[in-house]
Backbone as XML, in Angstrom:
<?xml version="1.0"?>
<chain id="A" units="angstrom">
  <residue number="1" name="UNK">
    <atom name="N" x="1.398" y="-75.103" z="-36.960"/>
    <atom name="CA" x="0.444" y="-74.058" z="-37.261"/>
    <atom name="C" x="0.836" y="-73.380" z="-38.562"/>
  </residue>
  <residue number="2" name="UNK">
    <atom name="N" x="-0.345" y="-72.700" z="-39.071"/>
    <atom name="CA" x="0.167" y="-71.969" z="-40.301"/>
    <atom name="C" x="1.201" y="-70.566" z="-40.290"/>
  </residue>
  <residue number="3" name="UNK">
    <atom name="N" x="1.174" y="-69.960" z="-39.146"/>
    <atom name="CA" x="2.207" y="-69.189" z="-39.203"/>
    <atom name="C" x="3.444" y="-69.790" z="-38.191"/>
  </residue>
  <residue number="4" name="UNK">
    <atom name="N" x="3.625" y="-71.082" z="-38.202"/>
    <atom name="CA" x="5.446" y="-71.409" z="-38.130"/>
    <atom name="C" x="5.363" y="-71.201" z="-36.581"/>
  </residue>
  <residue number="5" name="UNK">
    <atom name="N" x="4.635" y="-71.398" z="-36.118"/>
    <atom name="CA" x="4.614" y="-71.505" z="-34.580"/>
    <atom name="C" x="3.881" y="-73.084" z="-34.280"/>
  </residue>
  <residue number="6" name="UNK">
    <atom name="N" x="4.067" y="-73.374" z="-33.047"/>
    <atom name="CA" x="4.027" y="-74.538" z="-32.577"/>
    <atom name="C" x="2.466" y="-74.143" z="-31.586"/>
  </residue>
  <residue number="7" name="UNK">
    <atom name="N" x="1.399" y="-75.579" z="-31.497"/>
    <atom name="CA" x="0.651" y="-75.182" z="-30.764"/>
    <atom name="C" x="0.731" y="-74.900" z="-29.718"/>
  </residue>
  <residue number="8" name="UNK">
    <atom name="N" x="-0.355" y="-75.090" z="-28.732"/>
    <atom name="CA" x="-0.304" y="-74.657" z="-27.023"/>
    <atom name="C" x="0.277" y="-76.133" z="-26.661"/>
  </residue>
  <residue number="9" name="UNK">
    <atom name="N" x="-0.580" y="-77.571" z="-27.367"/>
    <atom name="CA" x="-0.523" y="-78.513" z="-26.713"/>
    <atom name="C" x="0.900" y="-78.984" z="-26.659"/>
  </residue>
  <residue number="10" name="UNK">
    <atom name="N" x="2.024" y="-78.680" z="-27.766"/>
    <atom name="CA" x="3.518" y="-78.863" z="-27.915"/>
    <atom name="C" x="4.045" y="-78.036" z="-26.945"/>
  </residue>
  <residue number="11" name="UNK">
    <atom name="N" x="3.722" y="-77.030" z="-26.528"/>
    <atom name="CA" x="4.038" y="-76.362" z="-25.598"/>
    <atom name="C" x="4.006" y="-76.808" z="-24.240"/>
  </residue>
  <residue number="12" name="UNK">
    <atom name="N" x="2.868" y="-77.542" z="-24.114"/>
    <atom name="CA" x="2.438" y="-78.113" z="-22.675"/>
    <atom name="C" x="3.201" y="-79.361" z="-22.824"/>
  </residue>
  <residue number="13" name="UNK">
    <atom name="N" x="3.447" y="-80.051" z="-23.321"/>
    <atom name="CA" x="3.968" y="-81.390" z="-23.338"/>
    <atom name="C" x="5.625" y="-80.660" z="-23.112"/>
  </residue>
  <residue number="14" name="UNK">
    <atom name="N" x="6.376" y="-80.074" z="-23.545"/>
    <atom name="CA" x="7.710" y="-79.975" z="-23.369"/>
    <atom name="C" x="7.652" y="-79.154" z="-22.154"/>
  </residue>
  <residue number="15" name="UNK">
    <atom name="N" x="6.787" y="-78.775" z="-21.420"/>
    <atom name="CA" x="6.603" y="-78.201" z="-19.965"/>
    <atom name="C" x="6.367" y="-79.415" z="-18.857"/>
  </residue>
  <residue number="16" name="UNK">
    <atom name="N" x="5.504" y="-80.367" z="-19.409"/>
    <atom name="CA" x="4.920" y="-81.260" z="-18.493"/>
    <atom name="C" x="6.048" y="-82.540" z="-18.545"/>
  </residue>
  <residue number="17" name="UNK">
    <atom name="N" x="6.303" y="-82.806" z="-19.746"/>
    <atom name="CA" x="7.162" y="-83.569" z="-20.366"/>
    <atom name="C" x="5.736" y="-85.047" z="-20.281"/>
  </residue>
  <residue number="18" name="UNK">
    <atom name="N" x="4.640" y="-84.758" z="-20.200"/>
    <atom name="CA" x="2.814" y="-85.925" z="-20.344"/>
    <atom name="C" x="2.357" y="-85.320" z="-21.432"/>
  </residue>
  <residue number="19" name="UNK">
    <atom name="N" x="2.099" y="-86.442" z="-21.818"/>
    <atom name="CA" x="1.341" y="-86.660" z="-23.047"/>
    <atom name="C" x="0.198" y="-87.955" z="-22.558"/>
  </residue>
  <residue number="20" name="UNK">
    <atom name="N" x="-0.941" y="-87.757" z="-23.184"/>
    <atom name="CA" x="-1.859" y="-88.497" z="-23.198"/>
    <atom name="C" x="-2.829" y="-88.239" z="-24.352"/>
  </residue>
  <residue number="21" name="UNK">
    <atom name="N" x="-3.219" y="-89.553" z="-24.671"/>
    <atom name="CA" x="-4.206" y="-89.749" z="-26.407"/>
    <atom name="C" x="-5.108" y="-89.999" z="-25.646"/>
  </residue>
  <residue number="22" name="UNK">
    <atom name="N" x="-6.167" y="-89.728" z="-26.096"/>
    <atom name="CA" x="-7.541" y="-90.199" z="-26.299"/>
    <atom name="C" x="-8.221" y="-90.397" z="-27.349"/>
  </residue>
  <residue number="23" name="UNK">
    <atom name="N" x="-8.795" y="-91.739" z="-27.638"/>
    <atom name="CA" x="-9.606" y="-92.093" z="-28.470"/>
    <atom name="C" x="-11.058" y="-91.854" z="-28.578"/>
  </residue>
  <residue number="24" name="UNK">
    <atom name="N" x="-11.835" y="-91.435" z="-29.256"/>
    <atom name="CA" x="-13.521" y="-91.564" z="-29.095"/>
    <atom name="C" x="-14.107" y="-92.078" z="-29.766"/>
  </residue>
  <residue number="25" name="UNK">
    <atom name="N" x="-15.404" y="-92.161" z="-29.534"/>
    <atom name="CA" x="-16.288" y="-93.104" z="-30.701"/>
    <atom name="C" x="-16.739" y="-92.200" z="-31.472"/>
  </residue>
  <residue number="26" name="UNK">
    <atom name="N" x="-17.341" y="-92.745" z="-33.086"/>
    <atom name="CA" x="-17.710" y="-91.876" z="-33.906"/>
    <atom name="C" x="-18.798" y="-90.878" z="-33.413"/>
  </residue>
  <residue number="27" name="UNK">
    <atom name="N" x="-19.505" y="-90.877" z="-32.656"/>
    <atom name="CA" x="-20.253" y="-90.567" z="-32.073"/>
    <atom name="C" x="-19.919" y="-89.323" z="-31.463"/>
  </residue>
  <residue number="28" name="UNK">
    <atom name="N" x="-18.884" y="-88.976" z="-31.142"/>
    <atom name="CA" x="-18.407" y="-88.124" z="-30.220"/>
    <atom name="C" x="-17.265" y="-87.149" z="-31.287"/>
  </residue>
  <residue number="29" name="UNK">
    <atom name="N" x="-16.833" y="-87.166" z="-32.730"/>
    <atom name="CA" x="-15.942" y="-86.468" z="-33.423"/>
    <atom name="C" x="-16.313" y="-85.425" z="-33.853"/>
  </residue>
  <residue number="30" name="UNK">
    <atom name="N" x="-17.190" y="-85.125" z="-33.636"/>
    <atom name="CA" x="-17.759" y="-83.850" z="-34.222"/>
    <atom name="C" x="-17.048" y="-83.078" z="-33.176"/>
  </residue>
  <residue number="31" name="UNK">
    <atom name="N" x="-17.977" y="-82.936" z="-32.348"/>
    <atom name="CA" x="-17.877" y="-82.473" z="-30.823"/>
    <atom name="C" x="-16.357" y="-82.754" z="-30.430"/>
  </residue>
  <residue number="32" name="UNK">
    <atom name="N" x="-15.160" y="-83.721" z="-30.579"/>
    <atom name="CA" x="-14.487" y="-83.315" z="-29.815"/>
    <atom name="C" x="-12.898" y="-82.767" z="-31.063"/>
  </residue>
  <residue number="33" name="UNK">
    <atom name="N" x="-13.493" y="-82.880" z="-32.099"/>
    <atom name="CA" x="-13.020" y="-81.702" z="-33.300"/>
    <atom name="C" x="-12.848" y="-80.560" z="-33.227"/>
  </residue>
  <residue number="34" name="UNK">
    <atom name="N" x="-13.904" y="-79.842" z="-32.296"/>
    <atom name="CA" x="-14.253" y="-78.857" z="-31.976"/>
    <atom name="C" x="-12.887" y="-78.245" z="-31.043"/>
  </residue>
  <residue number="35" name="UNK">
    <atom name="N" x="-12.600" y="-79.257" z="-30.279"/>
    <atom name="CA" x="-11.515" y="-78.876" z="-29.049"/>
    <atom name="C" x="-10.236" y="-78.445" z="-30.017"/>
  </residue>
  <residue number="36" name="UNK">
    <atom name="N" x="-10.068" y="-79.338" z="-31.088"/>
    <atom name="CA" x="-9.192" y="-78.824" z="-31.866"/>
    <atom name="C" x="-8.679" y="-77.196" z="-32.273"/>
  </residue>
  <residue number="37" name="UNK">
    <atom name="N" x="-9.725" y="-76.486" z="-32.495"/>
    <atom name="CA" x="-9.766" y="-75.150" z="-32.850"/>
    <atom name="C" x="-8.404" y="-74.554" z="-32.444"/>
  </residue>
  <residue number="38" name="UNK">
    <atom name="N" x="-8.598" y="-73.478" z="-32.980"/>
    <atom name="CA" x="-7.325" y="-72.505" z="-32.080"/>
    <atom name="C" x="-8.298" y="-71.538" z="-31.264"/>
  </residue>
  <residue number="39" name="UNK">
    <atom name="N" x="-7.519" y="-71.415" z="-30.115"/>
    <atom name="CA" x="-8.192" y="-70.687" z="-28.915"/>
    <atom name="C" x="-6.974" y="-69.860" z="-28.149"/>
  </residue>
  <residue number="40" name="UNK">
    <atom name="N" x="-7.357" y="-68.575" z="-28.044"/>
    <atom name="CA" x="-6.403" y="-67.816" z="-27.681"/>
    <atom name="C" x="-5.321" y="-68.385" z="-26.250"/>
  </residue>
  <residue number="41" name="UNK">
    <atom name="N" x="-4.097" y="-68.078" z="-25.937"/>
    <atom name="CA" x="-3.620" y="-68.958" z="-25.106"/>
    <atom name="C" x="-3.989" y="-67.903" z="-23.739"/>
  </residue>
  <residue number="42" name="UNK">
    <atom name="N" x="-3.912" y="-68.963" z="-22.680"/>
    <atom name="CA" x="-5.082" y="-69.151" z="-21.386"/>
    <atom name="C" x="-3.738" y="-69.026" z="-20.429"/>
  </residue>
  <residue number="43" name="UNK">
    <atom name="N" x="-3.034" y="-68.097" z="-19.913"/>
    <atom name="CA" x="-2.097" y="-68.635" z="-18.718"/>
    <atom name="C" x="-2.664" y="-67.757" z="-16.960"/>
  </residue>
</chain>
């Protein structure tokens, strides 16, 4: 991140110690770009 912090999802992975990729079709990058965002953290 730009201020030197790590995201949520690095966070969840060294909690879960899972990771999983997903691929999509072009069709679908807009929309799942979107998930990308920063979103306040959710606990």
């Amino acid at each position: 991140m730009r201020d030197n912090t790590v995201k949520h999802t690095l966070e969840n992975v060294y909690a879960t110690k899972e990771v999983v990729i997903n691929v999509v079709s072009y069709a679908m990058v807009q929309q799942t770009s979107l998930a990308s965002c920063e979103y306040p953290r959710h606990r």
